[in-house]
VONU-918960 format. One line per field, with one value per residue: residue in one letter; residue number from 1; chain; x, y, z of N, C-alpha, C, CB in turn. Coordinates in Angstrom, 2 decimals, decimal comma, m for minus. Glycine has a CB too. Layout:
residuo: (A/...)
num: (NUM/...)
cadena: (A/...)
nxx: (X/...)
nyy: (Y/...)
nzz: (Z/...)
caxx: (X/...)
cayy: (Y/...)
cazz: (Z/...)
cxx: (X/...)
cyy: (Y/...)
czz: (Z/...)
cbxx: (X/...)
cbyy: (Y/...)
cbzz: (Z/...)
***
This chain:
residuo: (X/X/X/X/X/X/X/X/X/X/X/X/X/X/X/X/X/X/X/X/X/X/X/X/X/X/X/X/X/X/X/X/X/X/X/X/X/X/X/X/X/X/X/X/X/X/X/X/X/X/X/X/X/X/X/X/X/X/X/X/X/X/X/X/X/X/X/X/X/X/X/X/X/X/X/X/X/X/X/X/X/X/X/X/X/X/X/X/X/X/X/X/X/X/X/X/X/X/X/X/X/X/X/X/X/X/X/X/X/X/X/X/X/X/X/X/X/X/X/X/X/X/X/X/X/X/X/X/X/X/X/X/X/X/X/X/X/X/X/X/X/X)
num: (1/2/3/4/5/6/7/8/9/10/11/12/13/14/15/16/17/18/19/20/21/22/23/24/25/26/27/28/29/30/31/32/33/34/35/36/37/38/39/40/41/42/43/44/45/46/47/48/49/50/51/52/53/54/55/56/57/58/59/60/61/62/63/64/65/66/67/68/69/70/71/72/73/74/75/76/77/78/79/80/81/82/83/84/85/86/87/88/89/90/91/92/93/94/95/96/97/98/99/100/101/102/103/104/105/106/107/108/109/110/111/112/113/114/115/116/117/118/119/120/121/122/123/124/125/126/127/128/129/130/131/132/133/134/135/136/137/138/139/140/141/142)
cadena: (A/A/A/A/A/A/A/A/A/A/A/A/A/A/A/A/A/A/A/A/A/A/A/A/A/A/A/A/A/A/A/A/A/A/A/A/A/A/A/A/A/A/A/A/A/A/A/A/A/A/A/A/A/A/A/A/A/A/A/A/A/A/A/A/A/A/A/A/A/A/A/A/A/A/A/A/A/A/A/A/A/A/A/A/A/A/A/A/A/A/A/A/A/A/A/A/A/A/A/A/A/A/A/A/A/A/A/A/A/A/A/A/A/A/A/A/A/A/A/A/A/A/A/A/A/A/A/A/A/A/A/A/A/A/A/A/A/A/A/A/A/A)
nxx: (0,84/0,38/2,03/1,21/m1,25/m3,22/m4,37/m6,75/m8,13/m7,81/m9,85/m11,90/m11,44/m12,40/m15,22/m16,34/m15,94/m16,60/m18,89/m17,91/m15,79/m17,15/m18,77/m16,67/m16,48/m14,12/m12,26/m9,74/m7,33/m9,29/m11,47/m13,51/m15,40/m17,49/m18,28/m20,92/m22,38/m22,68/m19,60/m19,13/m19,28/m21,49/m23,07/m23,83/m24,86/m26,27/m24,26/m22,74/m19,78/m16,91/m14,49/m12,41/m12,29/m12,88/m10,08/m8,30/m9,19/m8,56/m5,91/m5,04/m5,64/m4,43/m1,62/m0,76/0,87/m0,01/0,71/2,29/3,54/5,43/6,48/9,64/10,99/10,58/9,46/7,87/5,90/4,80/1,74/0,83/m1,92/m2,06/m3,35/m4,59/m4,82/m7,64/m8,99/m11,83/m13,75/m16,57/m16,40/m14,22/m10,97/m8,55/m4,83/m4,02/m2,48/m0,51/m1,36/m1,24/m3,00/m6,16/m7,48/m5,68/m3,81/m5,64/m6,59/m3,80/m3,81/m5,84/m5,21/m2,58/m4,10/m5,92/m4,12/m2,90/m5,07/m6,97/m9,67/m11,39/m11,73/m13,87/m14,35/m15,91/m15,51/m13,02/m11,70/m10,77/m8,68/m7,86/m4,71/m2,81/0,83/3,98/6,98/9,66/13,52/16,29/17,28/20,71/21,43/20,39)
nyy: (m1,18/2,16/5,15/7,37/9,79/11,22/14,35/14,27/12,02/12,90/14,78/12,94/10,84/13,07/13,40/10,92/10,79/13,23/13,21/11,77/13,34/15,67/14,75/14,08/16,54/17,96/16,88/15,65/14,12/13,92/12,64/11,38/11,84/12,16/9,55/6,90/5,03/2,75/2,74/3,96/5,76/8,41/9,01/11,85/11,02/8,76/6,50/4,07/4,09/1,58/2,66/1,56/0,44/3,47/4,55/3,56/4,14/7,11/6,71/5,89/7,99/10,08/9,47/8,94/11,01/13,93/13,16/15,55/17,55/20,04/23,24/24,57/26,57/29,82/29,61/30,90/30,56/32,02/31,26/30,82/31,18/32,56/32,98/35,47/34,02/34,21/34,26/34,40/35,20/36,99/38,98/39,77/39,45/37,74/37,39/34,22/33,26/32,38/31,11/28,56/26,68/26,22/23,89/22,17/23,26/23,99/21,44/20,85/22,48/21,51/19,18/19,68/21,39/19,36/17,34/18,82/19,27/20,87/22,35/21,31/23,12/24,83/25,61/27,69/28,96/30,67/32,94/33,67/35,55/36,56/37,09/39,26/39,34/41,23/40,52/42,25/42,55/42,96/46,61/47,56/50,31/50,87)
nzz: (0,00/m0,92/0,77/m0,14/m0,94/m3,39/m4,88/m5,31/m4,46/m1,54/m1,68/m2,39/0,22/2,57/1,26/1,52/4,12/5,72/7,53/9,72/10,15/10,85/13,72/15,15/15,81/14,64/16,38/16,34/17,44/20,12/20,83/22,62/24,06/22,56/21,97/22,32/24,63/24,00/22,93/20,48/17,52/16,88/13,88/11,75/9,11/10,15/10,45/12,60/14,38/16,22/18,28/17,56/15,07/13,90/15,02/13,24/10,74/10,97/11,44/9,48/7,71/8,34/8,04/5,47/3,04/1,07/m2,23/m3,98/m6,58/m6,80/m8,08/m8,93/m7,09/m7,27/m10,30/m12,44/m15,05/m17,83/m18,41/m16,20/m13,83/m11,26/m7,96/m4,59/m1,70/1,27/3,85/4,77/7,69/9,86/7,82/7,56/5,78/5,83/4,97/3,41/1,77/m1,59/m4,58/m7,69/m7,93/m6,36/m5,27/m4,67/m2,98/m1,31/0,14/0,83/2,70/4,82/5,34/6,74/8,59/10,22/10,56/13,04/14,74/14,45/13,21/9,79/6,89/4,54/1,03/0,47/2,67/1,80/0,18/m3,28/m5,20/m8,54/m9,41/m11,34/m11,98/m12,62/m13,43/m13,05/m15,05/m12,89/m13,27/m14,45/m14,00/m12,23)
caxx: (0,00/1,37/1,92/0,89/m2,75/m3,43/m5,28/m8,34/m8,47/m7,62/m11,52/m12,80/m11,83/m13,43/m16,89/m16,85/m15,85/m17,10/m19,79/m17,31/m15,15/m18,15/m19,14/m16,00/m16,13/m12,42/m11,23/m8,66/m6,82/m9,82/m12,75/m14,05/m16,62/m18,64/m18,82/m22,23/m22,78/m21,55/m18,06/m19,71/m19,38/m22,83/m23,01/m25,54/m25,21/m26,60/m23,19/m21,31/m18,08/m16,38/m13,39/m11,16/m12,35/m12,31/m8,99/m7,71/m9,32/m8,02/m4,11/m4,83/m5,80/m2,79/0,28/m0,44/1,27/m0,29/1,40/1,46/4,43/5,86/7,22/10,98/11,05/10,31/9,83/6,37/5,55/3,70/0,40/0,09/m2,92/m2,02/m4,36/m4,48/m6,09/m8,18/m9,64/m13,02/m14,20/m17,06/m16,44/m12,37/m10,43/m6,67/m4,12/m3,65/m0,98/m0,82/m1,28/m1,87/m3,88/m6,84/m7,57/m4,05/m3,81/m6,56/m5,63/m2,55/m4,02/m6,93/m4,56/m2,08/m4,96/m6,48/m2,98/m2,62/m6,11/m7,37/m11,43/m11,50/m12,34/m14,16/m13,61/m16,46/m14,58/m12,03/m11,55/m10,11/m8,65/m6,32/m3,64/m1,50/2,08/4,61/8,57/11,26/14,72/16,92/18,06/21,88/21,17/19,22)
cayy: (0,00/3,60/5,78/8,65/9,69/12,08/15,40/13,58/10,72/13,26/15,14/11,44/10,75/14,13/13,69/9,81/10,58/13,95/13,20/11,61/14,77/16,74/14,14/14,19/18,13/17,68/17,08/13,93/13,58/13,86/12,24/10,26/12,53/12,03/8,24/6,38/4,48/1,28/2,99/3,90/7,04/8,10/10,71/12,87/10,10/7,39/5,58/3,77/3,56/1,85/3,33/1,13/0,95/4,87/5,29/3,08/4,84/8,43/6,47/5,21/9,01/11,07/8,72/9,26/12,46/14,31/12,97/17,08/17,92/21,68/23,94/24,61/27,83/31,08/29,47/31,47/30,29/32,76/31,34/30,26/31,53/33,25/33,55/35,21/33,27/34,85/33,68/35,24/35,27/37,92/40,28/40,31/38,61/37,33/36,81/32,50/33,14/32,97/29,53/28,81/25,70/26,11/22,94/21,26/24,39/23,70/19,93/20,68/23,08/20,77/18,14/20,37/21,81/18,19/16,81/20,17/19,61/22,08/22,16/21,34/24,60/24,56/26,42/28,75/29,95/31,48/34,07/33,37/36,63/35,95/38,18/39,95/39,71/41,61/40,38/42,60/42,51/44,39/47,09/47,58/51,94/51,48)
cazz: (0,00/m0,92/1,93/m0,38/m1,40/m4,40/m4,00/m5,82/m3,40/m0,39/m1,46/m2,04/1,74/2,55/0,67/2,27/5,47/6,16/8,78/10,86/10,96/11,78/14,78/16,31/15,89/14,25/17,59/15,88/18,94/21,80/20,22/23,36/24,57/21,51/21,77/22,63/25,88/23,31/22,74/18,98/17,07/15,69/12,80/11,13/8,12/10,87/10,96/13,37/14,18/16,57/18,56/16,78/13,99/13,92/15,06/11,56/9,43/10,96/11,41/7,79/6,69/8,65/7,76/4,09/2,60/m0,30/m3,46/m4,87/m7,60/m6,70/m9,37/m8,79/m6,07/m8,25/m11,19/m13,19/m16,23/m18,28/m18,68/m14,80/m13,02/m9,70/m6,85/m3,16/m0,52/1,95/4,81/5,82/8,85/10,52/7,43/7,49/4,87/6,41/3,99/3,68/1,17/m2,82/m5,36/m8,24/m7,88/m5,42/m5,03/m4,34/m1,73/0,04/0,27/1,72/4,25/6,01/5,45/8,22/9,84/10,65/12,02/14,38/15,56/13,54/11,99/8,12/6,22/3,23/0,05/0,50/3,67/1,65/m1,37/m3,90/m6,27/m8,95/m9,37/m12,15/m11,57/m12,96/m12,86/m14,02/m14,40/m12,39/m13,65/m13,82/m13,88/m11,09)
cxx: (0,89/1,30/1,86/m0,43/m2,61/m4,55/m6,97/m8,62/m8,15/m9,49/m12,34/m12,90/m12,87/m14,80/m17,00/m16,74/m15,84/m17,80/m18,90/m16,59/m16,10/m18,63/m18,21/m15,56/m14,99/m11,66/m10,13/m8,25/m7,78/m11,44/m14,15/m15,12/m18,11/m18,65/m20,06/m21,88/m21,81/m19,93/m17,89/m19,53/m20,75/m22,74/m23,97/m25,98/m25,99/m25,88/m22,85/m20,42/m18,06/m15,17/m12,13/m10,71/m12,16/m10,98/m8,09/m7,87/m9,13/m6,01/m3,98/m4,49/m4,41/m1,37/0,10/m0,69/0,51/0,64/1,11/3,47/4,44/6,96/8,50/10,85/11,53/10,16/8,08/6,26/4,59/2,08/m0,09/m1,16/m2,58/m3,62/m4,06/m5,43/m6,09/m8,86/m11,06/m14,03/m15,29/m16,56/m14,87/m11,88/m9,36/m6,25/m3,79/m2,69/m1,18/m0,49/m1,68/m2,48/m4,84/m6,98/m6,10/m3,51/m4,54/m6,60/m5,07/m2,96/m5,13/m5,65/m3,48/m2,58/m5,40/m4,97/m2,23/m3,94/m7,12/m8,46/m10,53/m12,09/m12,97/m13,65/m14,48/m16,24/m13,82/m12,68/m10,67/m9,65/m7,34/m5,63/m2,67/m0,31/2,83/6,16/9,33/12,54/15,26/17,45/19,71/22,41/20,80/18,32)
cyy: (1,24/4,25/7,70/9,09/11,35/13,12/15,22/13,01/11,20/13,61/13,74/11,26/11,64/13,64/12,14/9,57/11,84/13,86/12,74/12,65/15,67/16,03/14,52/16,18/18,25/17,68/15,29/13,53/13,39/13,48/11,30/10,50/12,19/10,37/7,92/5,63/3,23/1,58/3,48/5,21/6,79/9,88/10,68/12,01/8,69/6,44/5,55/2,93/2,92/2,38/2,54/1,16/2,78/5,18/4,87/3,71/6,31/8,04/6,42/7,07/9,66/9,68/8,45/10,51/12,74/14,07/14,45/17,08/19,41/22,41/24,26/26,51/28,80/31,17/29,75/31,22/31,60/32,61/30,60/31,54/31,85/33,53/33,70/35,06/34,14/34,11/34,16/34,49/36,69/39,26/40,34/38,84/38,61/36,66/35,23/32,84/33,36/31,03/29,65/27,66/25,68/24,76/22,06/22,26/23,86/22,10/19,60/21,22/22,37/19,82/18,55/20,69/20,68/17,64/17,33/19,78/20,01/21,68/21,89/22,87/24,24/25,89/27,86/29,43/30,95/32,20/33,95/34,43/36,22/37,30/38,38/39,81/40,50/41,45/40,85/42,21/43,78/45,46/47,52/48,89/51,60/52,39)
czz: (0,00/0,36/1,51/m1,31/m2,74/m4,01/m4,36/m4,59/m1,85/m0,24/m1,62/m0,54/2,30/2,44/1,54/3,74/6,55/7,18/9,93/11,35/11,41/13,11/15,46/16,92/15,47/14,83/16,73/17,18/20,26/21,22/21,55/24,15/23,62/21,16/22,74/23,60/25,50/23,13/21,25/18,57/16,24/14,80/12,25/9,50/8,94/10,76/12,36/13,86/15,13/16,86/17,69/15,64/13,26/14,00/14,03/10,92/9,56/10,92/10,05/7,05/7,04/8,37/6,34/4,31/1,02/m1,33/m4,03/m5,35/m7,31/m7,98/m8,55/m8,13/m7,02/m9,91/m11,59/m14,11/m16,66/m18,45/m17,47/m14,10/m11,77/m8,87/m5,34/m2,76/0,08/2,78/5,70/6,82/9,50/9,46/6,87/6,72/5,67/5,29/4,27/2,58/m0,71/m3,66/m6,38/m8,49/m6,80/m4,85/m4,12/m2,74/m0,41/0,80/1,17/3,10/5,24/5,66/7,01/9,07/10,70/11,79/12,91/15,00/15,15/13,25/10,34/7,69/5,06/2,32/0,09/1,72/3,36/m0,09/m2,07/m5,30/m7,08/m9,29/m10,92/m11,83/m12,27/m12,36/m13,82/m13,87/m13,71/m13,35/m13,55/m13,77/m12,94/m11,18)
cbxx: (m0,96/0,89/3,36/2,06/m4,19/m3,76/m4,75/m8,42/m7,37/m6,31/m12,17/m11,98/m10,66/m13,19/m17,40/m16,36/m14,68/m17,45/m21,12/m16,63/m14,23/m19,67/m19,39/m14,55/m16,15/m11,77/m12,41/m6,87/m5,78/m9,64/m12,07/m13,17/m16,22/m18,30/m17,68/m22,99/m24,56/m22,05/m17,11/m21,29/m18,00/m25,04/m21,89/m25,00/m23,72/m27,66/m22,03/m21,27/m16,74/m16,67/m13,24/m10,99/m13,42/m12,76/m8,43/m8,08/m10,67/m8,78/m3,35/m7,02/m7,24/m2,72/0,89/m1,17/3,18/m0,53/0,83/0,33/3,99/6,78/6,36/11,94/12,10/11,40/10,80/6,00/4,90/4,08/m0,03/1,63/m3,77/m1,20/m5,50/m3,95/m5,96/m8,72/m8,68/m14,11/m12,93/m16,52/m16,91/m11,27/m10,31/m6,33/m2,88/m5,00/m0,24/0,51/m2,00/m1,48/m3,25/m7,84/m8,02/m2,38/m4,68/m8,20/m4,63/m1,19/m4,53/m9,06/m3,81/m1,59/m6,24/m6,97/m2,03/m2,54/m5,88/m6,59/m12,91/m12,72/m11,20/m15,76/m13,55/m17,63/m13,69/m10,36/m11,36/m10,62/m8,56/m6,26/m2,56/m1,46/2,73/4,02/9,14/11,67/15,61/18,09/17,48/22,73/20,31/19,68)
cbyy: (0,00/4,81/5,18/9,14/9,95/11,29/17,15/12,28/9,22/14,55/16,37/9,91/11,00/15,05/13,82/8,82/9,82/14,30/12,18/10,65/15,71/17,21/12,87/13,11/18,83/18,26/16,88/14,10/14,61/15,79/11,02/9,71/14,23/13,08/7,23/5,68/4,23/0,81/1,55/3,45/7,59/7,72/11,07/15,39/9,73/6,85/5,84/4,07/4,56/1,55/3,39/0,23/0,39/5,51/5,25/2,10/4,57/9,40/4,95/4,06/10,04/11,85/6,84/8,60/12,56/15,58/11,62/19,22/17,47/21,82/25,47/24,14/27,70/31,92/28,25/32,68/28,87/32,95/30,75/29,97/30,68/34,96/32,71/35,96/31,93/35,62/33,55/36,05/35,11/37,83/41,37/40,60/38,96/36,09/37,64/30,95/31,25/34,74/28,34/29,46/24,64/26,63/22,62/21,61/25,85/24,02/19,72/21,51/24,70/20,19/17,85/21,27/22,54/17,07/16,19/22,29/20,30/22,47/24,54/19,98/25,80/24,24/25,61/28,59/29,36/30,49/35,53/32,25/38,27/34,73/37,70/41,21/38,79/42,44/38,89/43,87/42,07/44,12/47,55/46,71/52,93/52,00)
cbzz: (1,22/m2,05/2,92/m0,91/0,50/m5,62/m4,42/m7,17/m3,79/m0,24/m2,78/m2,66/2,55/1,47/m1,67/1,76/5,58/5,54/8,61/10,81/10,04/10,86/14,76/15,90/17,18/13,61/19,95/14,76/19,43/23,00/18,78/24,11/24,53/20,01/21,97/21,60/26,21/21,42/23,01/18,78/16,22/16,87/11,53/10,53/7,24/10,60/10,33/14,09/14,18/16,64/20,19/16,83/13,90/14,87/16,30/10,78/8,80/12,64/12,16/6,88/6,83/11,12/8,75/2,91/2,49/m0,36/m4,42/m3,34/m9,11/m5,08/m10,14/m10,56/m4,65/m8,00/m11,40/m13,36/m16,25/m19,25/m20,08/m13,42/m12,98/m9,91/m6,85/m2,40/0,47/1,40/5,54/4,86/9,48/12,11/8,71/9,61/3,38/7,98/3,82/3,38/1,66/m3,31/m4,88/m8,92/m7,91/m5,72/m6,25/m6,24/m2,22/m0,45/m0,46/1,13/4,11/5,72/3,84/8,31/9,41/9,06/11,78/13,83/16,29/12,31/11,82/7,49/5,79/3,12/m1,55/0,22/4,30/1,78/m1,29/m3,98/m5,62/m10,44/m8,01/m12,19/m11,36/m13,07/m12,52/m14,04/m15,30/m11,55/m13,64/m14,37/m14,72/m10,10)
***
């Protein structure tokens, strides 16, 4: 078995195993409040888990790494798509940074947020503006 999941088969987990991250409230590490009398996780799909079973299929999800391919550090192609993330919250956007793949972004970031602790975010959390760049050379006038 690979020990690395693709950013397809990261939103597959997601869409199939959504209700459980909303049961345990995305507590990963402290889930034991929200088990049933039986020792059972029950979710808003009318599954359940047990604890053991649960804790496989969250060891299974965090000890695979996103299989994601990175462009070579400052390297822009002309016909890449830039976008900055935004994070809104109550009105206020916070800079999350700049990509040019939303998807593969956001991936990576519940993928970190989840094995800090962290809630899942969705995509309609954030803003997504794409950006113009402009890279000159230096000049050697200054």
């Amino acid at each position: 078995m690979s020990n690395k999941m693709s950013v397809k088969e990261f939103y597959e987990w997601i869409d199939e195993h959504g209700d459980i991250l909303e049961a345990i409230e995305n507590r990963i590490y402290d889930y034991d409040n929200e088990l049933n009398s039986e020792g059972k996780l029950e979710t808003s799909l009318g599954r359940e888990i047990g604890k053991v079973e649960l804790q496989k299929l969250i060891d299974d999800f965090f000890n695979k790494e996103l299989d994601v391919k990175y462009e070579r550090r400052g390297k822009i192609n002309d016909d890449m798509t830039l976008y900055n993330i935004f994070y809104i919250y109550d009105g206020v956007h916070e800079y999350e940074g700049t990509t040019n793949n939303i998807k593969t972004w956001l991936a990576n970031h519940n993928k970190d947020r989840l094995a800090s602790g962290e809630g899942f975010e969705w995509e309609d959390e954030f803003s997504f503006e794409e950006i113009h760049l402009s890279i000159y050379k230096e000049s050697e006038h200054g």
